[in-house]
C-alpha positions as CSV (number, residue, x, y, z in Angstrom):
1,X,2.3,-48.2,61.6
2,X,-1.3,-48.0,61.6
3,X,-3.9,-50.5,64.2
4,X,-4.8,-52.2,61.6
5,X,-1.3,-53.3,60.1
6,X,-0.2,-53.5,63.7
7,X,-3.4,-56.4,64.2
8,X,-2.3,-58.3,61.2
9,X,1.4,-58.1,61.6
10,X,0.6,-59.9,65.5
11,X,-1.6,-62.3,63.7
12,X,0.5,-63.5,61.1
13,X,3.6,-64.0,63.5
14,X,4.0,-67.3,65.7
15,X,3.8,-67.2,69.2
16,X,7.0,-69.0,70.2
17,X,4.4,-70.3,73.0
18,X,1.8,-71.7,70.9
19,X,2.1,-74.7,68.4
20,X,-0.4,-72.7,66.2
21,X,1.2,-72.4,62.8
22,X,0.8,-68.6,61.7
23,X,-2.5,-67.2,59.2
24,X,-1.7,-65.7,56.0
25,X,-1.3,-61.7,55.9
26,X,-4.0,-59.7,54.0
27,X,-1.9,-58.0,51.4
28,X,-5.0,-56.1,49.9
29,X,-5.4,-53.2,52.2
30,X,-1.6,-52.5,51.3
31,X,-2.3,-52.6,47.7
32,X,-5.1,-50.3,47.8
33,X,-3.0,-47.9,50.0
34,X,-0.7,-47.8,47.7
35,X,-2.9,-47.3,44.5
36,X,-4.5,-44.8,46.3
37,X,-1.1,-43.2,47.1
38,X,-0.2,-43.0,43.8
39,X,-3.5,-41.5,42.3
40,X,-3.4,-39.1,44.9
41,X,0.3,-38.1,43.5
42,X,-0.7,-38.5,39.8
43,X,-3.5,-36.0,40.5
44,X,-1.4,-34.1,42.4
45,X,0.7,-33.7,39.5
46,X,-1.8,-33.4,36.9
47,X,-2.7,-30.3,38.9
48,X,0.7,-28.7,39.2
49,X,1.8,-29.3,35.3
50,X,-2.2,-27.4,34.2
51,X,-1.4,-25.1,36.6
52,X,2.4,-24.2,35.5
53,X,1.0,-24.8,31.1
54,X,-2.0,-21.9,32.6
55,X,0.5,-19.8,34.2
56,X,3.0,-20.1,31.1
57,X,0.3,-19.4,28.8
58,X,-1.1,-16.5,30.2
59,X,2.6,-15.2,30.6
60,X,3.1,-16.0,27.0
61,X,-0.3,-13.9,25.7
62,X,0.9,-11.2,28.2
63,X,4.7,-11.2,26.5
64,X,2.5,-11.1,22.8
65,X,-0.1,-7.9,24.4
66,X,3.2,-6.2,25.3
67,X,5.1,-6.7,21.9
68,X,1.9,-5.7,19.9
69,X,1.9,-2.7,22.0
70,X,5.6,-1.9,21.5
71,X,5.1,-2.1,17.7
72,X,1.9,-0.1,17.9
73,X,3.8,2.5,19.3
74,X,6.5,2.0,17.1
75,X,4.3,3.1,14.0
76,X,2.7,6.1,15.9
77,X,5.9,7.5,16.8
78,X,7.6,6.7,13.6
79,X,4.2,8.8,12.0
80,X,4.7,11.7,14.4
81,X,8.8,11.8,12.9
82,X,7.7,11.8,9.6
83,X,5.1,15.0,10.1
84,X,7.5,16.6,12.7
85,X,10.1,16.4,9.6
86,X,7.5,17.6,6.8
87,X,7.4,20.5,9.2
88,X,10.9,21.6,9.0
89,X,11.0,20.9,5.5
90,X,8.6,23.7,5.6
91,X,10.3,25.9,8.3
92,X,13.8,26.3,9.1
93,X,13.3,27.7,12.2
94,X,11.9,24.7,13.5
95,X,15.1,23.1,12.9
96,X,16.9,24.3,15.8
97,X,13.5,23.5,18.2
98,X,13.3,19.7,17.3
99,X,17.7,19.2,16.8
100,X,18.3,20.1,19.8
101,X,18.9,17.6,22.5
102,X,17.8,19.5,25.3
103,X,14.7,20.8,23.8
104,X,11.2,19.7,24.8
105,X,11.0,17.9,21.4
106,X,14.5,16.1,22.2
107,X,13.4,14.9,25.8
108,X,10.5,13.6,24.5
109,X,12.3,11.5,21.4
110,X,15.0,10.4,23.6
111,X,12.3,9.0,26.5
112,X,10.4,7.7,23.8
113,X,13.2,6.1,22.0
114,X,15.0,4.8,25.3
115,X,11.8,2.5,26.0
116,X,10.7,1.5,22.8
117,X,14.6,-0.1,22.3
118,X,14.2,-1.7,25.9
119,X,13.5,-5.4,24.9
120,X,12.1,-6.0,28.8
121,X,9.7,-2.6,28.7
122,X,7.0,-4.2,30.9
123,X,3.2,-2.7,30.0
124,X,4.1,0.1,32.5
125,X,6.7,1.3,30.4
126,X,5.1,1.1,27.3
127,X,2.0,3.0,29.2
128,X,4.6,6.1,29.7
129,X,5.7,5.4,26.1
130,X,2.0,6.2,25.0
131,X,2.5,9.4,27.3
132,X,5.3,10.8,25.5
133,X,3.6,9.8,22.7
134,X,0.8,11.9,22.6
135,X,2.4,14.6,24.4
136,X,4.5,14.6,21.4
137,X,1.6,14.4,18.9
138,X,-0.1,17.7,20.9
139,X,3.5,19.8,20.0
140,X,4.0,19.1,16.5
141,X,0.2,19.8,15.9
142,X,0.9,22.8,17.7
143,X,3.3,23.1,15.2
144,X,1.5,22.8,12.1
145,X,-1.2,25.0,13.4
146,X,1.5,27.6,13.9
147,X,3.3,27.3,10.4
148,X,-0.5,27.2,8.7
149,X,-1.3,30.8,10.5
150,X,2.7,32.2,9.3
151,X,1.5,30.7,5.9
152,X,-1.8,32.4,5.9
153,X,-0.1,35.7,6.7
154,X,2.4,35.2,4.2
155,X,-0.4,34.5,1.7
156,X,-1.8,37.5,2.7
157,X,1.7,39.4,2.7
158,X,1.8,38.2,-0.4
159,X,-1.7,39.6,-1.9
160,X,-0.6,42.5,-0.3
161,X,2.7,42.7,-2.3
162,X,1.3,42.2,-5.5
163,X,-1.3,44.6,-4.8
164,X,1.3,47.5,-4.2
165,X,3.9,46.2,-7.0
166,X,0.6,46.7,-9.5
167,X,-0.2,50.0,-8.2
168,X,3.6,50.7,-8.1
169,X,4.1,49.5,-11.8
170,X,0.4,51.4,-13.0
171,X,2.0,54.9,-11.5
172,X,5.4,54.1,-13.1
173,X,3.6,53.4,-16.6
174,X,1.0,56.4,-16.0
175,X,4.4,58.7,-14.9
176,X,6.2,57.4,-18.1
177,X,3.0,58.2,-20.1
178,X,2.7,61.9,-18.2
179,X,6.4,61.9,-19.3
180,X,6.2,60.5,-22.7
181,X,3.5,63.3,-23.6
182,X,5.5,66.3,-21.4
183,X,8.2,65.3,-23.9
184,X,6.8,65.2,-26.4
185,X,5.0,68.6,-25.8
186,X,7.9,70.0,-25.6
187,X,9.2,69.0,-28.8
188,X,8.9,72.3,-31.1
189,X,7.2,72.9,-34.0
190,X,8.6,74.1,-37.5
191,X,6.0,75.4,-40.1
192,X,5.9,78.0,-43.1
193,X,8.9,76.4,-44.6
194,X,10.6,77.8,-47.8
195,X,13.6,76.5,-49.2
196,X,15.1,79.1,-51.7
197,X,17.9,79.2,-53.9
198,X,19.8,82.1,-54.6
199,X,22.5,83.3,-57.3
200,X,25.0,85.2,-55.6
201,X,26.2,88.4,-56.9
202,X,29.5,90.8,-56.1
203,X,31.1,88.8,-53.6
204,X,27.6,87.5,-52.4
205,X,26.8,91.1,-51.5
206,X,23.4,90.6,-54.3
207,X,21.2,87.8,-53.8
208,X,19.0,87.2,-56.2
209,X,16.6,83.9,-56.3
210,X,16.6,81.3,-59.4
211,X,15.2,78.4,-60.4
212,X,18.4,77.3,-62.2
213,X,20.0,74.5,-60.4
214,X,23.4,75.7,-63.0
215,X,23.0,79.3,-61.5
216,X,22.3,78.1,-57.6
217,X,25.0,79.0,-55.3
218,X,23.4,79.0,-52.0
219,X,20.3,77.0,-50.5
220,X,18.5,79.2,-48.0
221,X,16.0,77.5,-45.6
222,X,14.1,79.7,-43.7
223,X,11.0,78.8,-41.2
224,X,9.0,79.5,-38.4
225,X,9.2,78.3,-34.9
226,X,5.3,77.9,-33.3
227,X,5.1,79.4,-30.2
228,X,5.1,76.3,-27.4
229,X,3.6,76.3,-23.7
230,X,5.1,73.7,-22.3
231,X,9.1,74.0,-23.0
232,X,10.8,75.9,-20.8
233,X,13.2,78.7,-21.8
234,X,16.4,78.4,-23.6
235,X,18.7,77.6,-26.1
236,X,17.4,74.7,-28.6
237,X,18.9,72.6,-31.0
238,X,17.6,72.4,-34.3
239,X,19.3,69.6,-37.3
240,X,18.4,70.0,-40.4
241,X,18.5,67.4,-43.6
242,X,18.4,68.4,-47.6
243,X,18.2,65.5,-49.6
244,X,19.2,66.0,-53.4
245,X,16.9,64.5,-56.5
246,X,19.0,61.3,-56.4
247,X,18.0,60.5,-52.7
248,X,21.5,61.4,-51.5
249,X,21.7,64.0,-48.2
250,X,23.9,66.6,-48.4
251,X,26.6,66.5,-46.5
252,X,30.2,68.1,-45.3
253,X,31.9,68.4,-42.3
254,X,33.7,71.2,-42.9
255,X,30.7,72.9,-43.6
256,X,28.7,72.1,-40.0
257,X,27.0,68.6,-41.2
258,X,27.1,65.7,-38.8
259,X,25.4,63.0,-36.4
260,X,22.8,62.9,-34.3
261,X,20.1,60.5,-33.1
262,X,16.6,60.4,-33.2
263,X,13.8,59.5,-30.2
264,X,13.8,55.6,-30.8
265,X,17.8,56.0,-31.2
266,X,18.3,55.6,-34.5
267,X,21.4,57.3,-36.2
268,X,20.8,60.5,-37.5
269,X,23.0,62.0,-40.0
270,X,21.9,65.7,-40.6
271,X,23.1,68.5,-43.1
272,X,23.5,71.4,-40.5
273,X,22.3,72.4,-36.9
274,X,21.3,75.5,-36.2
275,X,20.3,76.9,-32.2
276,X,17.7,79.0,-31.5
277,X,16.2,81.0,-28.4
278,X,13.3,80.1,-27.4
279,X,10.9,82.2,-24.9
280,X,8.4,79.8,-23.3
281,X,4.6,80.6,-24.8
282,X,6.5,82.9,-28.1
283,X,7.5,82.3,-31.6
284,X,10.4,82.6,-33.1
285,X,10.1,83.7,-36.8
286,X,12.6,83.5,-40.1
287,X,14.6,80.9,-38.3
288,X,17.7,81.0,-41.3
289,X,19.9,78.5,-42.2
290,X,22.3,78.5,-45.7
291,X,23.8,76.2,-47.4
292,X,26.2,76.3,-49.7
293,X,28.7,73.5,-51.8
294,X,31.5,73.5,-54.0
295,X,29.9,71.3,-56.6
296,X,27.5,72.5,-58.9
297,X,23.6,71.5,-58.0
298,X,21.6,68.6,-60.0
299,X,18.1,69.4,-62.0
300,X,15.4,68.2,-59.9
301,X,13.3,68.5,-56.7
302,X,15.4,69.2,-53.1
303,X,13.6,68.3,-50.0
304,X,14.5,69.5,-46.4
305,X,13.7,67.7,-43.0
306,X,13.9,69.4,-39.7
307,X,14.6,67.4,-36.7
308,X,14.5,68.5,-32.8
309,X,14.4,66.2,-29.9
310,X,14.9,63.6,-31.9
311,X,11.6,64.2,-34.2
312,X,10.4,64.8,-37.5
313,X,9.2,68.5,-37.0
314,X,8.3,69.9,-39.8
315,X,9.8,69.8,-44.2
316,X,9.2,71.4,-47.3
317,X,10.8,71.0,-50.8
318,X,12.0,73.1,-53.8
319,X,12.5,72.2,-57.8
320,X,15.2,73.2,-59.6
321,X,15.5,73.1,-63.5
């Protein structure tokens, strides 16, 4: 108890000694400590409660900085995924590289992943998120640098291909050209055609030439084979067609006629064949063929084709009255 409460509290009581009835007590130094008291605890209060809405508030923007960082982070990874996949949509080898757990591309996601899902990542974690982050950024641009350059060289493989398929397919046509005319050199020649008939006489031992198609027994084609430089030696088959005045080619089996085919081939139905040697850079001269039918020969004009290798090589005609 304080001097001054002390003073009063003697004052006020009676003195079992003294007749002196007691004084009053001064109640307004109480009341003024108390008041006091409780200001002094009402500030004190006041204080704690601004303190504790600062402290919550600041912990509150700091919970707010660290979930706008997480979802930040979110989106830049989710962007790196989406170019790390574009790149093995492009590559297939990079699909073993960024599957795999334990590759440097499946550490990183796995880190990454591990703290983003961690609802109490503190800014320190979320500071080693941003890390991985760009450390994973750095490899797939490492990446797409690497698949431009194998994209470049395939361009260029590429150019290069086509470059050798059109010299390729220019020497093929020029070879089938160089082919297409050595053939075609070395397709004979036929010329100083005659087509004679002839009226046979004693058993055919008498020939004797008419222009009477009722006295005709035998057609006799005879020609000339130009001398040639370019086909080599050998034996060479010759086909020969005589059409009659009604369009009609002669024809009978028995008799040697048959089928053939031309260059482009086309069937080629031919009267007789006839073979002949031929010496590379010589002639052959009064090339003979007959032929001869059981039917009796029509008025009119007979026209003979000769055929080798498939071409037209040379014809002549006759009239027969």
């Amino acid at each position: 108890m304080s001097q001054e409460l002390k003073e009063n509290y003697q004052h006020n009581t009676p003195d079992p000694d003294n007749n002196t009835p007691p004084r009053k007590r001064n109640n307004t130094a109480i009341y003024a400590v108390i008041i006091a008291a409780l200001i002094g605890v009402n500030i004190y209060l006041f204080m704690s409660k601004n303190k504790a809405s600062n402290e919550l508030e600041k912990t509150t923007l700091q919970l707010d900085t660290v979930s706008t960082d997480r979802d930040n982070m979110r989106g830049e990874y989710d962007a790196a995924l989406a170019r790390l996949d574009m790149l093995v949509g492009k590559n297939a080898q990079l699909d073993s590289l960024v599957a795999g757990k334990d590759s440097e591309i499946g550490r990183l996601k796995s880190q990454i992943q591990t703290i983003l899902s961690n609802s109490r990542a503190n800014a320190s974690d979320l500071s080693r998120a941003r890390t991985l982050i760009t450390q994973l950024n750095r490899k797939v641009k490492s990446y797409e640098e690497r698949i431009a350059e194998l994209e470049g060289e395939n361009s260029r493989l590429n150019e290069y291909s086509q470059t050798i398929t059109k010299e390729r397919d220019s020497t093929v046509t020029t070879n089938i050209a160089l082919a297409q005319k050595v053939r075609l050199g070395a397709v004979l020649h036929a010329s100083n055609i005659r087509l004679t008939p002839l009226d046979l006489k004693r058993n055919g031992k008498v020939e004797r030439e008419t222009g009477k198609a009722n006295r005709v027994d035998v057609l006799r084609v005879t020609f000339d084979i130009d001398e040639n430089r370019i086909a080599e030696n050998g034996v060479k088959d010759l086909y020969l067609r005589i059409v009659d005045p009604q369009g009609r080619l002669l024809s009978n089996a028995a008799y040697g006629s048959g089928v053939s085919s031309t260059y482009d081939g086309q069937t080629l139905n031919y009267t007789l064949a006839k073979q002949v040697n031929l010496k590379q850079g010589e002639p052959v001269s009064n090339v003979t063929v007959d032929w001869q039918q059981e039917s009796d020969y029509e008025r009119g004009s007979y026209n003979i084709e000769i055929y080798n290798e498939g071409y037209r090589i040379g014809g002549g005609s006759v009239t027969l009255k």
